[in-house]
mmCIF file of the protein (N, C-alpha, C, O) and its ligand, coordinates in Angstrom:
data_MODEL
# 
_entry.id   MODEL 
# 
loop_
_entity.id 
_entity.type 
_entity.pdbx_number_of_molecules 
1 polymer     1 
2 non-polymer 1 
# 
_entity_poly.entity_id                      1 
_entity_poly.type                           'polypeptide(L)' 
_entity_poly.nstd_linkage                   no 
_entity_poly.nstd_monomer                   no 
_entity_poly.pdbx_seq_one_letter_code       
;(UNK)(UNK)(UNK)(UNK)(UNK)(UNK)(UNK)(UNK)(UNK)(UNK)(UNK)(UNK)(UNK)(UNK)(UNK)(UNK)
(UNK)(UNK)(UNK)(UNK)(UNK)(UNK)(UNK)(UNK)(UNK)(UNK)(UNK)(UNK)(UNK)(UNK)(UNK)(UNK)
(UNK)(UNK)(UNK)(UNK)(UNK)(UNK)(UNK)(UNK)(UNK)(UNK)(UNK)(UNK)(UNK)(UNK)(UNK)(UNK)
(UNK)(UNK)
;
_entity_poly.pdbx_seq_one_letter_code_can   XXXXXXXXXXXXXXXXXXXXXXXXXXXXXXXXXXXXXXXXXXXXXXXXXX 
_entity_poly.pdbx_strand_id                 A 
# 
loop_
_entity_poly_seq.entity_id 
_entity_poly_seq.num 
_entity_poly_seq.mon_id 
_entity_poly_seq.hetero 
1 1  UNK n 
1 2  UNK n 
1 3  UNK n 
1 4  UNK n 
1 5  UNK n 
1 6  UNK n 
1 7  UNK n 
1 8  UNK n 
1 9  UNK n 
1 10 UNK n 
1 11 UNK n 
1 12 UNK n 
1 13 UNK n 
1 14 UNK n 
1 15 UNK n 
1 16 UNK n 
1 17 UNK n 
1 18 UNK n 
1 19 UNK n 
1 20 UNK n 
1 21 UNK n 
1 22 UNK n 
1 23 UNK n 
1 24 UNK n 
1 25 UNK n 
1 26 UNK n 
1 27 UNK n 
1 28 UNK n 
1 29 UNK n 
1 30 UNK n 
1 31 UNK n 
1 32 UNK n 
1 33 UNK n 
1 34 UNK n 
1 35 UNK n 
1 36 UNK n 
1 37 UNK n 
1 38 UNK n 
1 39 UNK n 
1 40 UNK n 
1 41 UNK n 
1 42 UNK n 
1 43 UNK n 
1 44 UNK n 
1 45 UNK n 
1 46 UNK n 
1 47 UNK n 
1 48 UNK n 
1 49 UNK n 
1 50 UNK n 
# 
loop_
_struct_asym.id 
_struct_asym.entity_id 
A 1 
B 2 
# 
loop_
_chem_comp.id 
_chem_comp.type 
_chem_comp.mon_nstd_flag 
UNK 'L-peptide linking' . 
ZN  non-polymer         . 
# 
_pdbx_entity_nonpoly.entity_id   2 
_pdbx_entity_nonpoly.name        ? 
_pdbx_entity_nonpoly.comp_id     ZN 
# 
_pdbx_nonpoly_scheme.asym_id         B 
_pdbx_nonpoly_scheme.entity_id       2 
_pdbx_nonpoly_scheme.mon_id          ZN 
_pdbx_nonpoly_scheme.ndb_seq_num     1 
_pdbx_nonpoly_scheme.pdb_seq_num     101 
_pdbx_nonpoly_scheme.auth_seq_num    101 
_pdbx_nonpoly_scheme.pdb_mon_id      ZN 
_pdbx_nonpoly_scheme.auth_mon_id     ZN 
_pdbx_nonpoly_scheme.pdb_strand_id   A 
_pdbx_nonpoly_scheme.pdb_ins_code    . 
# 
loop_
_atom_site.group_PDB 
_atom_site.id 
_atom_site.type_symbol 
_atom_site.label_atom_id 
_atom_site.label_alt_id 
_atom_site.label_comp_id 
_atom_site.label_asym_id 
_atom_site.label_entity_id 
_atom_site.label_seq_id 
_atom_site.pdbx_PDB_ins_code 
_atom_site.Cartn_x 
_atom_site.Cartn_y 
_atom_site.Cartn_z 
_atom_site.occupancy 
_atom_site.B_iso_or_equiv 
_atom_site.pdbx_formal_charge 
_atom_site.auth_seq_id 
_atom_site.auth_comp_id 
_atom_site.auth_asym_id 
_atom_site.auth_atom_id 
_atom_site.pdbx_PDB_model_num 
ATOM   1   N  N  . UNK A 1 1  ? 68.643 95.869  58.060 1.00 0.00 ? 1   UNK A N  1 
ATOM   2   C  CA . UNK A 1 1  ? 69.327 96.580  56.968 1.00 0.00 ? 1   UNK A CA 1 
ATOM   3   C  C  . UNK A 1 1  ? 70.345 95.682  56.295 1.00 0.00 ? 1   UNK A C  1 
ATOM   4   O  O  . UNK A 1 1  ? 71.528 95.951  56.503 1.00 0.00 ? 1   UNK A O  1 
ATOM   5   N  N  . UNK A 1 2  ? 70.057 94.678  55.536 1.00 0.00 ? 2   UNK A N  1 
ATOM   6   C  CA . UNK A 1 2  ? 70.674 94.133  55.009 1.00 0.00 ? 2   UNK A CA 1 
ATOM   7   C  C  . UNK A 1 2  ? 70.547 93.745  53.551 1.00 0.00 ? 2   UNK A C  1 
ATOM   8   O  O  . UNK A 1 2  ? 71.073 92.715  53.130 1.00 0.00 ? 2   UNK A O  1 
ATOM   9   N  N  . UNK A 1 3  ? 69.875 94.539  52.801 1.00 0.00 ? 3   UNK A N  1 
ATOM   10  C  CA . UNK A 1 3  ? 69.421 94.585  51.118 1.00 0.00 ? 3   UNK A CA 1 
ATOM   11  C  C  . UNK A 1 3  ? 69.944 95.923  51.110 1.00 0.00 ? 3   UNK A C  1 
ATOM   12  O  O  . UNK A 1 3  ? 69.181 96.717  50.560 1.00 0.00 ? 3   UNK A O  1 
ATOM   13  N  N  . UNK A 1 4  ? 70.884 96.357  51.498 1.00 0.00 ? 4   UNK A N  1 
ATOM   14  C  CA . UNK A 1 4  ? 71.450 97.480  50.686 1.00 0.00 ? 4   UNK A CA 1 
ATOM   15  C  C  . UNK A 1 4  ? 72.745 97.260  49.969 1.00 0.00 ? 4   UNK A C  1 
ATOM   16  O  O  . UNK A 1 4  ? 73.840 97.078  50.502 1.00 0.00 ? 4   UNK A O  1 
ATOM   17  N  N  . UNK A 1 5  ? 72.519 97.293  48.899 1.00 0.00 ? 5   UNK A N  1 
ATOM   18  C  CA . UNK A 1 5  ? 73.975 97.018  48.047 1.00 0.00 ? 5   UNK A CA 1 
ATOM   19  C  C  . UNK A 1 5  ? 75.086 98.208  47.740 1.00 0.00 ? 5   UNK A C  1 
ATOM   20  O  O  . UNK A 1 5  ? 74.914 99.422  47.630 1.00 0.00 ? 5   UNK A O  1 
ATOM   21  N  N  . UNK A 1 6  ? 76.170 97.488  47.651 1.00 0.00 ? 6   UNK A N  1 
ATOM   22  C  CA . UNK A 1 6  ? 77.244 98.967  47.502 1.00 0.00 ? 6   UNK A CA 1 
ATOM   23  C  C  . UNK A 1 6  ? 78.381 98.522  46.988 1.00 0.00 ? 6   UNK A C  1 
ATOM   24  O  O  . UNK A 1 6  ? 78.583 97.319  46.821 1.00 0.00 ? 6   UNK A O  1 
ATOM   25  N  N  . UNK A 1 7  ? 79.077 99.270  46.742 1.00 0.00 ? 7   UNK A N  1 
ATOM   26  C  CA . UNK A 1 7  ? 80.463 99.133  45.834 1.00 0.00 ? 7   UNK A CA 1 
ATOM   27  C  C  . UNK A 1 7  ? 81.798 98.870  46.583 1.00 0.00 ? 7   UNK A C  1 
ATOM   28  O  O  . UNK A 1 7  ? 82.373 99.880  46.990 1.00 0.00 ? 7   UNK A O  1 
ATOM   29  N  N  . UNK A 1 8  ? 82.339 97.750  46.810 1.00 0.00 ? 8   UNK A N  1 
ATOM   30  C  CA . UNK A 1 8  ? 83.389 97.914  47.738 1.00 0.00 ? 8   UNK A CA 1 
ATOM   31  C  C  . UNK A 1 8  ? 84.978 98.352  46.704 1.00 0.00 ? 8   UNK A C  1 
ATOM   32  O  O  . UNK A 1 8  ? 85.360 98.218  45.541 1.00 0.00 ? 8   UNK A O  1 
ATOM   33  N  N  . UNK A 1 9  ? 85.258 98.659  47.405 1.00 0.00 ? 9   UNK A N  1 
ATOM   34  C  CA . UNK A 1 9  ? 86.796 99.597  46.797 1.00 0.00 ? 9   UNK A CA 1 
ATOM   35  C  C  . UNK A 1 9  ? 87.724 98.636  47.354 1.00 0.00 ? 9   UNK A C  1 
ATOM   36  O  O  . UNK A 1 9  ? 88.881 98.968  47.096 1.00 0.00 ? 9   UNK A O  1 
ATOM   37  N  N  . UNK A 1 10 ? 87.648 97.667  47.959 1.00 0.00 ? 10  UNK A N  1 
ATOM   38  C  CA . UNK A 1 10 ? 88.695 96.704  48.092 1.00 0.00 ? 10  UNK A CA 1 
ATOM   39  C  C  . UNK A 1 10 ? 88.490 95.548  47.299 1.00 0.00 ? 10  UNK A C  1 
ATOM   40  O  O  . UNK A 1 10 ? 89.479 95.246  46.630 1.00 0.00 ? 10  UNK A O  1 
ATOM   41  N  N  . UNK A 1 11 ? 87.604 94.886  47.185 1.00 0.00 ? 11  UNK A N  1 
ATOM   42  C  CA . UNK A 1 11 ? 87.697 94.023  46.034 1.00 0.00 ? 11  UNK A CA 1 
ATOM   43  C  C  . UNK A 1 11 ? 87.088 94.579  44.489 1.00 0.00 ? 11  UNK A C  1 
ATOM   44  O  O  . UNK A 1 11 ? 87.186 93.852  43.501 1.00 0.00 ? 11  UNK A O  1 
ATOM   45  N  N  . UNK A 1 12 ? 86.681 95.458  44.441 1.00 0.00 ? 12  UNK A N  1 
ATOM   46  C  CA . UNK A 1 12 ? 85.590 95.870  43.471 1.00 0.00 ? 12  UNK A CA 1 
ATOM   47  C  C  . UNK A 1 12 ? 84.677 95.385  42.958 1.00 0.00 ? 12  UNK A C  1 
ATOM   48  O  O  . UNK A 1 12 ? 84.461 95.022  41.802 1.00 0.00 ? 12  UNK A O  1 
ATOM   49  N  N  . UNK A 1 13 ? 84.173 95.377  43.759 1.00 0.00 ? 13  UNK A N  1 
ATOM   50  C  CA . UNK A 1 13 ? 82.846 94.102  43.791 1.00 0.00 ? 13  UNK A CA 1 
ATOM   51  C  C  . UNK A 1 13 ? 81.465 94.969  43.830 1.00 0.00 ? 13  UNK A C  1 
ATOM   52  O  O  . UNK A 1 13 ? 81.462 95.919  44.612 1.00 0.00 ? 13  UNK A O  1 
ATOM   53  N  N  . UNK A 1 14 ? 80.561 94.784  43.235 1.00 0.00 ? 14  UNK A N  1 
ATOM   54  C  CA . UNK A 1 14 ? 78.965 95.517  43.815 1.00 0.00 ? 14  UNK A CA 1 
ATOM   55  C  C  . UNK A 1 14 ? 78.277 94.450  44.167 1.00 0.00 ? 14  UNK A C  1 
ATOM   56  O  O  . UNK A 1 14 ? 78.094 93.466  43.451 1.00 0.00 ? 14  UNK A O  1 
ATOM   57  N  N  . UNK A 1 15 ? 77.837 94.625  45.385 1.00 0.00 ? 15  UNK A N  1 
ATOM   58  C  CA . UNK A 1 15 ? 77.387 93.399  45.952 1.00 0.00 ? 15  UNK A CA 1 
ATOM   59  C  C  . UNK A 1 15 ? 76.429 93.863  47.616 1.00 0.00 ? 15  UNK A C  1 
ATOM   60  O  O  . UNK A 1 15 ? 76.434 95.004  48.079 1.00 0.00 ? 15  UNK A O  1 
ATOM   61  N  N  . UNK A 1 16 ? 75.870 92.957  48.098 1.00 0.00 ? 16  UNK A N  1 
ATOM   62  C  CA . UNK A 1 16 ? 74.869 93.085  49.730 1.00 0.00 ? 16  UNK A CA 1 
ATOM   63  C  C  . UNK A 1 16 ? 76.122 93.830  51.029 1.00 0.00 ? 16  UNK A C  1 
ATOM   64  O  O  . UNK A 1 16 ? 77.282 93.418  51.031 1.00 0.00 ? 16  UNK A O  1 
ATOM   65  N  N  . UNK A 1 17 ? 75.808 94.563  51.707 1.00 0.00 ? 17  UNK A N  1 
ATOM   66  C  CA . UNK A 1 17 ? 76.400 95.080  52.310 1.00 0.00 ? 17  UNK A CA 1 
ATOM   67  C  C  . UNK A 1 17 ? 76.066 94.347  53.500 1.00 0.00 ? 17  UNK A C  1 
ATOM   68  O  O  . UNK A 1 17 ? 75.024 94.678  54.066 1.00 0.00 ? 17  UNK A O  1 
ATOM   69  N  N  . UNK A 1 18 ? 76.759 93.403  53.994 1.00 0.00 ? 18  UNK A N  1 
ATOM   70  C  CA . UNK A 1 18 ? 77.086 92.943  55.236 1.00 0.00 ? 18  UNK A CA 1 
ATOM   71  C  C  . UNK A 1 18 ? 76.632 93.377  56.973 1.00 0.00 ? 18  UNK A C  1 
ATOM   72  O  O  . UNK A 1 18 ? 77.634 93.047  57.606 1.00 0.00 ? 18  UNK A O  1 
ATOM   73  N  N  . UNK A 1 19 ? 76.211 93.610  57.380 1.00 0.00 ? 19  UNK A N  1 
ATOM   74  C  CA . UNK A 1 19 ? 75.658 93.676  58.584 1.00 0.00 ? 19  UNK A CA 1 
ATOM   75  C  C  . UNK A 1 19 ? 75.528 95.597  58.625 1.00 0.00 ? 19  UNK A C  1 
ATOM   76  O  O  . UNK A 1 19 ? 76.019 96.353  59.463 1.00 0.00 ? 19  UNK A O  1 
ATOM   77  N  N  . UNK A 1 20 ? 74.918 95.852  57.730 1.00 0.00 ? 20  UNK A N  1 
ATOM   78  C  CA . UNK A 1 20 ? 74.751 97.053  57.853 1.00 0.00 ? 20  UNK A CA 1 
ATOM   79  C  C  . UNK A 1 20 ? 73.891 98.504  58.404 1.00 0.00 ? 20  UNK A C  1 
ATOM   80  O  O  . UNK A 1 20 ? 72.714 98.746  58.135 1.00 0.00 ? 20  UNK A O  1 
ATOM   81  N  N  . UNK A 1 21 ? 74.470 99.055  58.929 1.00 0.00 ? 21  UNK A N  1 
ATOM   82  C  CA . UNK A 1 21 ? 73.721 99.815  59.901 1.00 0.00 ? 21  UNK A CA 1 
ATOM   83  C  C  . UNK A 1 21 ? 73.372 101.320 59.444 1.00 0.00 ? 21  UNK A C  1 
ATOM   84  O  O  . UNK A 1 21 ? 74.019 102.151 58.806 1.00 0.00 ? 21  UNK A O  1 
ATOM   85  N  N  . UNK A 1 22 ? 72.310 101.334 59.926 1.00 0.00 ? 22  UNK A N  1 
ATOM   86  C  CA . UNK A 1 22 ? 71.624 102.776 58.979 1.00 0.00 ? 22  UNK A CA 1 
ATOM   87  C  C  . UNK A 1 22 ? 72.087 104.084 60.348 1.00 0.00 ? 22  UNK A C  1 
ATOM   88  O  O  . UNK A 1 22 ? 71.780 104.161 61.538 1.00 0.00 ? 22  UNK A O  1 
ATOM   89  N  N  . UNK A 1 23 ? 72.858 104.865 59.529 1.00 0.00 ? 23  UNK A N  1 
ATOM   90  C  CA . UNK A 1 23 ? 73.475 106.408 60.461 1.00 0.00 ? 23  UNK A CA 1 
ATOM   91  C  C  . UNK A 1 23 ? 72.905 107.426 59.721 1.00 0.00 ? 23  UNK A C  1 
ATOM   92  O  O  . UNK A 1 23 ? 72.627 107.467 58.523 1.00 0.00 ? 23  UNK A O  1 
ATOM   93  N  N  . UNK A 1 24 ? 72.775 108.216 60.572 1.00 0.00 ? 24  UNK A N  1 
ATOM   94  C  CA . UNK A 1 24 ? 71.959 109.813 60.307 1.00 0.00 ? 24  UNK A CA 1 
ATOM   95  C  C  . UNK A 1 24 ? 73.076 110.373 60.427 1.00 0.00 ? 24  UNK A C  1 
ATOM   96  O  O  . UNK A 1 24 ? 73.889 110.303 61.348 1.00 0.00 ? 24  UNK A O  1 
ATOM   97  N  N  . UNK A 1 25 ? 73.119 111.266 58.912 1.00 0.00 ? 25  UNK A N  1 
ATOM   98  C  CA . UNK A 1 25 ? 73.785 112.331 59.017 1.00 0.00 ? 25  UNK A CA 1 
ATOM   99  C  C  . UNK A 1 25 ? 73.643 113.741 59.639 1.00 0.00 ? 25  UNK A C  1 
ATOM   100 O  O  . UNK A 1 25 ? 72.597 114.152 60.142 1.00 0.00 ? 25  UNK A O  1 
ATOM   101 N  N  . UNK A 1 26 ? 74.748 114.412 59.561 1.00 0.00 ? 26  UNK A N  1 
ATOM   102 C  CA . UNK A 1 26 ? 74.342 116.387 60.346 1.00 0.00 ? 26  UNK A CA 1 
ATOM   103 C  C  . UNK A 1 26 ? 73.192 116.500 59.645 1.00 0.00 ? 26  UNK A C  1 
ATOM   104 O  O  . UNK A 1 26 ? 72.140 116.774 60.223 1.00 0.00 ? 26  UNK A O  1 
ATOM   105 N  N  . UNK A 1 27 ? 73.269 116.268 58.087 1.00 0.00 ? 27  UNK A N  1 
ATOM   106 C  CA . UNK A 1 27 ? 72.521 116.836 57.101 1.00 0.00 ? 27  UNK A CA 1 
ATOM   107 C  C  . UNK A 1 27 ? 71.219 116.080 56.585 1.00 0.00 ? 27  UNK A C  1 
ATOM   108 O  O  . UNK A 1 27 ? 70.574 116.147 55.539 1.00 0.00 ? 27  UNK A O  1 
ATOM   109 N  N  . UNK A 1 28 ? 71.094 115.304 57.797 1.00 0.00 ? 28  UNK A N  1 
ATOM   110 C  CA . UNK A 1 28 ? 69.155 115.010 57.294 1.00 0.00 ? 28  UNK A CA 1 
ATOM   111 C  C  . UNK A 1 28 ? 69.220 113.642 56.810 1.00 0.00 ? 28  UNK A C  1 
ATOM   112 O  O  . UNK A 1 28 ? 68.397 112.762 57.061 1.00 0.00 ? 28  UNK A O  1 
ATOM   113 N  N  . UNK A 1 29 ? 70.375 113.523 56.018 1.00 0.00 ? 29  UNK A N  1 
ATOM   114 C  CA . UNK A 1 29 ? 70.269 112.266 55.149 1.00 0.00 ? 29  UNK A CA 1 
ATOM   115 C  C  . UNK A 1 29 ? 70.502 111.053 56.006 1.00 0.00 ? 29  UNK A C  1 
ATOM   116 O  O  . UNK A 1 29 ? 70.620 111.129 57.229 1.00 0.00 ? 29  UNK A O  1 
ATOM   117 N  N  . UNK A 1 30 ? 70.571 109.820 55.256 1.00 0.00 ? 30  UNK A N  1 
ATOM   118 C  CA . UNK A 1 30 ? 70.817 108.710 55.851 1.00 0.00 ? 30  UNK A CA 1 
ATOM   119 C  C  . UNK A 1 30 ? 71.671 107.698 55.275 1.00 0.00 ? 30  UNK A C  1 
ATOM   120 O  O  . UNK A 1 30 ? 71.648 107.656 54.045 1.00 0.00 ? 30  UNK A O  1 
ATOM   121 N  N  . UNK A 1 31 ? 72.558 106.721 55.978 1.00 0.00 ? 31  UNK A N  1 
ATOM   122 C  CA . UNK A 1 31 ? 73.537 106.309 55.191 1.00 0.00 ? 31  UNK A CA 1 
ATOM   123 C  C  . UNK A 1 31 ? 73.742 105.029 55.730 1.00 0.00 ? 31  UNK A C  1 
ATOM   124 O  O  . UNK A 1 31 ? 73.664 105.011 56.959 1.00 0.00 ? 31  UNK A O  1 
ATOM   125 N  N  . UNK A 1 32 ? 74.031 103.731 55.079 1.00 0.00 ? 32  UNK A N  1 
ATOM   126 C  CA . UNK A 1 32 ? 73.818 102.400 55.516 1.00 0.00 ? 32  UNK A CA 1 
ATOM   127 C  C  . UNK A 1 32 ? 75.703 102.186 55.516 1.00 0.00 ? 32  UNK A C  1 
ATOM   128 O  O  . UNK A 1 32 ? 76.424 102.441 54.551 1.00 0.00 ? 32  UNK A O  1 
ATOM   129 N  N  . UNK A 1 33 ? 76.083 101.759 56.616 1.00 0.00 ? 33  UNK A N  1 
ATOM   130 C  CA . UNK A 1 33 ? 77.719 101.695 56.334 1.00 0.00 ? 33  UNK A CA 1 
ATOM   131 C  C  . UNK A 1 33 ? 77.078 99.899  57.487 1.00 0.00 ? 33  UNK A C  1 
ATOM   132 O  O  . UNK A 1 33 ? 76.298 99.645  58.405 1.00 0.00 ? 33  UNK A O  1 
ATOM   133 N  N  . UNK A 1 34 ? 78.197 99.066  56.473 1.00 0.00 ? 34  UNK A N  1 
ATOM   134 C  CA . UNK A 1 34 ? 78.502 98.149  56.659 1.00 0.00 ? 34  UNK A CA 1 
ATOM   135 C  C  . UNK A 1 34 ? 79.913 97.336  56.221 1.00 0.00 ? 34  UNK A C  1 
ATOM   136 O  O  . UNK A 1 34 ? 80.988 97.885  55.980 1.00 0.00 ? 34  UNK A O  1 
ATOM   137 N  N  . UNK A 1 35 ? 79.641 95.904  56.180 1.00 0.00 ? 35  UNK A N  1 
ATOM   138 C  CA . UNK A 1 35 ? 81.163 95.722  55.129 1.00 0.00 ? 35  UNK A CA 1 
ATOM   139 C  C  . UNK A 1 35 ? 80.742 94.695  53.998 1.00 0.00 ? 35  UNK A C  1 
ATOM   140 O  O  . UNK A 1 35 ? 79.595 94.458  53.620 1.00 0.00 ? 35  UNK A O  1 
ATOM   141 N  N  . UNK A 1 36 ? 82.106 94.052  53.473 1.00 0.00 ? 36  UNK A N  1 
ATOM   142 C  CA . UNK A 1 36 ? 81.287 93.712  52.198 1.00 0.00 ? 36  UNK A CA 1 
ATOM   143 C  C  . UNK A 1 36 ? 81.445 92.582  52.598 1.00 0.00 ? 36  UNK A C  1 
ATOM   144 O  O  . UNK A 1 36 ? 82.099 92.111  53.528 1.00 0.00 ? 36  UNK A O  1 
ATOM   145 N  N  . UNK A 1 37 ? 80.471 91.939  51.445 1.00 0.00 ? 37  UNK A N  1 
ATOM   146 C  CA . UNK A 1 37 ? 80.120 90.695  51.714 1.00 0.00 ? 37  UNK A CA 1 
ATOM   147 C  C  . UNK A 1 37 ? 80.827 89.358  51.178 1.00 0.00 ? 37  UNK A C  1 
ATOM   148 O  O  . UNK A 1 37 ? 80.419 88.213  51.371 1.00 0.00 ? 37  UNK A O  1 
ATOM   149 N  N  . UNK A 1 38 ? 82.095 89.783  50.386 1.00 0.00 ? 38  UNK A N  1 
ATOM   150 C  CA . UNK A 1 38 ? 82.406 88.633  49.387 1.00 0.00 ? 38  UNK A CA 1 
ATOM   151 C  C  . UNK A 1 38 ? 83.450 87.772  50.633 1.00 0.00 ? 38  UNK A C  1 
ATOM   152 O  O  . UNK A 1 38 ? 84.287 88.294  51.368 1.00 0.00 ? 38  UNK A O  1 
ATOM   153 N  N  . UNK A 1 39 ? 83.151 86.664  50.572 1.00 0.00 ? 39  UNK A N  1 
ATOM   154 C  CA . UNK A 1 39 ? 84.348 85.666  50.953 1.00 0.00 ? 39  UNK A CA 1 
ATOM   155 C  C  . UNK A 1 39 ? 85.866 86.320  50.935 1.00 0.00 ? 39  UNK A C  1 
ATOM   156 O  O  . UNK A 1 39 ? 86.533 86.641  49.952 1.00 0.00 ? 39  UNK A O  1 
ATOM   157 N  N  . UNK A 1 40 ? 86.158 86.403  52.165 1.00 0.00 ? 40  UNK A N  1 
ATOM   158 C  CA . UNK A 1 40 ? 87.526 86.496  52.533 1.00 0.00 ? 40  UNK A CA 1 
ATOM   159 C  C  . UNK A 1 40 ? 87.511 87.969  52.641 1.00 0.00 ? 40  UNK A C  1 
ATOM   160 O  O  . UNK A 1 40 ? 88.131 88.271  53.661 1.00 0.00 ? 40  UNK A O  1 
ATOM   161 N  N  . UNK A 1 41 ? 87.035 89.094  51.979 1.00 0.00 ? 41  UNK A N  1 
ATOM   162 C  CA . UNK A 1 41 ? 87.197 90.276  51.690 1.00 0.00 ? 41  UNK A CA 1 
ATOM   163 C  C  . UNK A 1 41 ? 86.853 91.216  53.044 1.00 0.00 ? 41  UNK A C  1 
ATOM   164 O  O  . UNK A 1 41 ? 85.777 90.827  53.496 1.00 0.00 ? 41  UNK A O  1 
ATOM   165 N  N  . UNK A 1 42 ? 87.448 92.408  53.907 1.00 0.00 ? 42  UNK A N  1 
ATOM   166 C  CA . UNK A 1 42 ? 87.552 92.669  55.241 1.00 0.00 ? 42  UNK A CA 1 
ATOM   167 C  C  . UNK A 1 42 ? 87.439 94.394  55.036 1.00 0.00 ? 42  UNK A C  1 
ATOM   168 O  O  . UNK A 1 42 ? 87.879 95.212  55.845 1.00 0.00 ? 42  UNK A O  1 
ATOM   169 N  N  . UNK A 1 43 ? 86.739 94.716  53.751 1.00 0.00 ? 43  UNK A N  1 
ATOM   170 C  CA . UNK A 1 43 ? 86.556 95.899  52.923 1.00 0.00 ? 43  UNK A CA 1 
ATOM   171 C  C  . UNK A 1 43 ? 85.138 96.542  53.687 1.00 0.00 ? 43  UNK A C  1 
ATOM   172 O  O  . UNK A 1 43 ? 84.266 95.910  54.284 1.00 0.00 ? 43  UNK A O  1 
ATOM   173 N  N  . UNK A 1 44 ? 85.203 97.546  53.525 1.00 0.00 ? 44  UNK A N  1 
ATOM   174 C  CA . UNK A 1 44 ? 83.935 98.322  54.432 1.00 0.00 ? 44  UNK A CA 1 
ATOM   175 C  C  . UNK A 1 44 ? 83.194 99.154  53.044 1.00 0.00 ? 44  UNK A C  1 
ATOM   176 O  O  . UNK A 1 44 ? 83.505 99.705  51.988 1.00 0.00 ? 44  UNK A O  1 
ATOM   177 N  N  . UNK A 1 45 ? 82.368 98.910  53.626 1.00 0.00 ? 45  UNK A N  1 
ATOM   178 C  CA . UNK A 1 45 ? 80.774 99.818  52.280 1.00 0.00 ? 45  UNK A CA 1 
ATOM   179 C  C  . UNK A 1 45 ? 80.348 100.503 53.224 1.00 0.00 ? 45  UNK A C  1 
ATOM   180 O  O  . UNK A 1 45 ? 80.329 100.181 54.412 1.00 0.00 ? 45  UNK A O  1 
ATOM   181 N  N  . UNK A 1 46 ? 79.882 101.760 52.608 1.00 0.00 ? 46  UNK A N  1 
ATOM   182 C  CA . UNK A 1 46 ? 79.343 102.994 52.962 1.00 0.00 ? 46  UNK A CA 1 
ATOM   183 C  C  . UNK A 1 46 ? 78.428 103.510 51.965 1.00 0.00 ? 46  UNK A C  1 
ATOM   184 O  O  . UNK A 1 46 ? 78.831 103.809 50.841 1.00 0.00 ? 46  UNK A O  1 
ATOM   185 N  N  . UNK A 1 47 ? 76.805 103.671 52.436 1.00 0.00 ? 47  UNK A N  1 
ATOM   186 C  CA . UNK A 1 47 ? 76.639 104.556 50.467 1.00 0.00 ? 47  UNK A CA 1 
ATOM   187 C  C  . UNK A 1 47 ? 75.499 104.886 51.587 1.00 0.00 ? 47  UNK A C  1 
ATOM   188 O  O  . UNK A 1 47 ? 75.244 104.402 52.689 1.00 0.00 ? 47  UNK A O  1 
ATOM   189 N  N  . UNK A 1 48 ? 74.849 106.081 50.687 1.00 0.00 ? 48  UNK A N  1 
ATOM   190 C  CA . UNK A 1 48 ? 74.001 106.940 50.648 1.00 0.00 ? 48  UNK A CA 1 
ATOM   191 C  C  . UNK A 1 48 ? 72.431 106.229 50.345 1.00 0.00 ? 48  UNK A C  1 
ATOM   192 O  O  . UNK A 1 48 ? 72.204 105.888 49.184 1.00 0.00 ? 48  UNK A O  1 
ATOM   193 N  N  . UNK A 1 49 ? 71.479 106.035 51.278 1.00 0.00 ? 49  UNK A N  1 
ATOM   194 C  CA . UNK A 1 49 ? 69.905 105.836 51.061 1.00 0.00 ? 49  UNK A CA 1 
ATOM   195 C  C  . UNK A 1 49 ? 69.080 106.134 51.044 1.00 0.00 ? 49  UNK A C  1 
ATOM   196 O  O  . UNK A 1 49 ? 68.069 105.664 50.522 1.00 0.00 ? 49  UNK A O  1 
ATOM   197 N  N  . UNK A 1 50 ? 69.357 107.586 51.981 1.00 0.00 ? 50  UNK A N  1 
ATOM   198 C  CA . UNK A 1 50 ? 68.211 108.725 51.115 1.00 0.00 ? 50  UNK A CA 1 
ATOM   199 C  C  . UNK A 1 50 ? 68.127 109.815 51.545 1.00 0.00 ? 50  UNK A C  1 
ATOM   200 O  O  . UNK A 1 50 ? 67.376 110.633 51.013 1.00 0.00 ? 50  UNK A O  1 
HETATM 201 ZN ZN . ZN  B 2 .  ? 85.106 93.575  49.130 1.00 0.00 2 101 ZN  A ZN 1 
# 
């Protein structure tokens, strides 16, 4: 899981989500939370995949 891209809120960057791991929600869905990927940046991504 590492081609999922996402929006980090600490640098504001849209960019590859960093070592990211796919979690099942209560609700069926599924969600890739990782962190971001830019140099130096220690910002966490979370988004929605399906
Ligand atoms: Zn970032």
């Amino acid at each position: 899981m590492s081609n999922v891209e996402g929006f980090c809120l600490k640098c504001k960057t849209y960019g590859p989500i960093k070592d990211g791991k796919e979690i099942k929600m209560a609700n069926g869905r599924t969600r890739c939370a990782g962190f971001c990927s830019q140099d130096g940046c220690t910002g966490k991504i979370s988004k929605i995949i399906s």
